[in-house]
C-alpha positions, 0 to 999 in steps of 0.5 A: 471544539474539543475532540472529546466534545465531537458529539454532544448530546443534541448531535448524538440524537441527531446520530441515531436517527441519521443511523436509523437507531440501528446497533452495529453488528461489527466494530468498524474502523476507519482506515487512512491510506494514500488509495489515491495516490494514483499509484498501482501500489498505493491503491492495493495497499489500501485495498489490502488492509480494508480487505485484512481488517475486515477478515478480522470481523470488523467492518471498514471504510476508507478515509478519502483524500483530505481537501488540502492535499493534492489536487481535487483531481486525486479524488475523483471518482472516476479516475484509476484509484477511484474506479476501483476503490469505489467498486471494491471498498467502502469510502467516505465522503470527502471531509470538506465541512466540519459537520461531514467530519463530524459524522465521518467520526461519529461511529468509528471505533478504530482509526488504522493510519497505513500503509505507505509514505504517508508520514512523509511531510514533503509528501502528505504533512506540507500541505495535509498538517498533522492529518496523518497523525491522526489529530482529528481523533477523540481520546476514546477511541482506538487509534494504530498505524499499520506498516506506516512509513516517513519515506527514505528519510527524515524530511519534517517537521522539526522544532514545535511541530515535531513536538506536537507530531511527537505528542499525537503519536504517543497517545496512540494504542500501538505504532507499527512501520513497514521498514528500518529507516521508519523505525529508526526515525521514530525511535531517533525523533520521537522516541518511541518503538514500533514494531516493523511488519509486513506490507498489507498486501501480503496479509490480503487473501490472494483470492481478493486479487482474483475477484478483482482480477476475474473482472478485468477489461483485459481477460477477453483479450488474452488467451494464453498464460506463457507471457513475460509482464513487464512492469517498469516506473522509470525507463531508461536505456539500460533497463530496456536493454535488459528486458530485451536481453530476458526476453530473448532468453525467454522467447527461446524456451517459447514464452509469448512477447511481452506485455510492457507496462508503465506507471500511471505518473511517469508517463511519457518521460518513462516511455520515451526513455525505455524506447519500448512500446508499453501501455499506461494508465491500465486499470487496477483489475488489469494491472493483477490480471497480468501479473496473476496470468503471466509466466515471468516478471520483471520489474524495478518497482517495490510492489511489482516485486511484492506481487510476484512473491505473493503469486509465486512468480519467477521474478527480476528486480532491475535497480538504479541507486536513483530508486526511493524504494530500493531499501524497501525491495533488498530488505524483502528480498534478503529476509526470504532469501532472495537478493540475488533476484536483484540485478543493478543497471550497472552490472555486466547482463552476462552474468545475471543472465542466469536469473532468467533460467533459474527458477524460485523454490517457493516452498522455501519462501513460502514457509519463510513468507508464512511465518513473518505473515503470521506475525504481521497479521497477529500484531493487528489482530491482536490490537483490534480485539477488543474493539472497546478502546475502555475494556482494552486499557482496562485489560 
């Protein structure tokens, strides 16, 4: 079937009755995002930009995880993604009939592809095609991608499907990526410019985060705000060694002990390496708990480093070179001024123990912040207004 063809007239009745003949009163857009990656930061950046888009005066709904990636486990309802996706966000149905996608289509006026590595073949495209090229789409509709990104580097696909990959692309209203690397691979590749703007979770209202915050499982348990949280993805001895050393250092200007944690997909490994007694599988409303309520944060994750710039938090990056998003975190950090937050497993700790006793000026990174926000946040507002894909080519 021919994607102009979606809906023909008999199904187009069919439509209306199904949406009771109502008009909608807003646009709505369809957002595909990795919200399932069980993953902290895979789900606040889906979280963010269906918050973001609806800010814009549109209504939004979350594309859910195609049949063929992953394991069904993934779209479980009940795991940590969906627990808080399905509380927070509206998400449609799995597609896995040709009829569900033909309505998940009907009534859509944006397709938004982003955040994260979803242009990642070895990641989504081996086994999702060219899903994430958003190929299902009608030529009528409006079709972006939002701080997108092909991961670390160029993995796939090449010859004929990079042709077609290509093609897809370029009949898309407007491309953005969330890094250098995603911009230079699709200028070198397909040969087209994408804007570079922020991550969505820096267009979010803080206050989402604290709604979602306010409902943590946590919040009856903790009574005090002087706590070092600590979140690490890939433990080692190294890096406990210097989380020890920040927490002797803390402890004595009376911060309470840590509160460990680690990521969802790393456990035991991680917490058999860090050697430290640290908590996993927390949920998402717990994981902003801790980071809006602490004192200090250390981490060696790009969205541990993400939040606690976006909540003015005292921070430490800790850093291996074995870490995928390290040129995500020192690209953030040195466009606001803070790459000496960034401490390498391999450096003498004496010397970096300052970080622990030196504060942020956040106003000065906040001014910074604020103008690469409004930016980020124009360049999609701006693409989403008018939400007639014909009376944007026209204009």
């Amino acid at each position: 079937m021919d994607n102009n063809d979606i809906v023909n007239e008999e199904e187009f009745d069919l439509a209306e009755a199904f949406f009771d003949g109502e008009e909608k009163e807003r646009p709505l857009a369809l957002l595909e995002t990795l919200w399932f990656g069980l993953d902290y930061g895979s789900i606040l950046t889906a979280f963010a930009l269906y918050n973001t888009v609806r800010s814009f005066g549109w209504d939004a709904h979350l594309m859910n995880k195609p049949p063929e990636l992953w394991t069904d486990h993934y779209a479980d309802p009940d795991n940590i993604a969906g627990k808080f996706i399905y509380k927070y966000c509206e998400v449609e149905p799995v597609a896995d009939d040709p009829s569900i996608m033909e309505w998940i289509i009907y009534d859509k006026d944006a397709f938004i592809v982003g955040s994260d590595v979803i242009w990642s073949y070895k990641v989504c495209g081996k086994q999702s095609g060219k899903h994430y090229f958003l190929d299902y789409v009608p030529e009528d509709r409006i079709k972006l991608s939002y701080a997108t990104s092909f991961g670390y580097s160029y993995s796939g696909p090449y010859g004929d499907d990079q042709k077609a990959c290509g093609k897809l692309l370029s009949s898309f209203d407007a491309v953005s990526v969330n890094n250098y690397i995603s911009a230079d691979i699709l200028y070198s590749r397909f040969g087209i410019d994408g804007e570079t703007v922020l991550d969505p979770v820096f267009l979010c209202s803080t206050e989402e985060y604290e709604k979602a915050a306010a409902n943590a499982p946590c919040r009856g348990q903790e009574s005090d705000s002087t706590f070092i949280f600590t979140y690490i993805k890939g433990g080692s001895k190294r890096k406990r060694e210097f989380v020890l050393l920040g927490n002797d250092i803390l402890a004595s200007r009376s911060f309470s002990p840590m509160r460990s944690f680690i990521d969802i997909n790393a456990f035991p490994e991680s917490r058999e390496m860090f050697g430290l007694d640290v908590a996993f599988h927390i949920t998402v409303e717990d994981w902003l708990y801790y980071m809006i309520h602490s004192e200090f944060v250390i981490t060696d994750d790009y969205y541990g480093v993400c939040f606690a710039i976006i909540f003015n938090k005292p921070f430490v990056f800790i850093d291996s070179l074995s870490y995928d998003g390290l040129n995500n975190v020192y690209a953030l950090l040195s466009s606001l001024g803070l790459e000496d937050r960034m401490v390498n497993v391999d450096d003498d700790f004496k010397d970096k123990e300052y970080l622990f006793r030196m504060p942020i000026r956040y106003n000065k990174v906040n001014r910074k912040l604020s103008a690469m926000k409004e930016q980020s946040a124009g360049w999609l507002r701006s693409r989403l207004s008018p939400a007639d894909k014909e009376a944007q080519d026209i204009g």
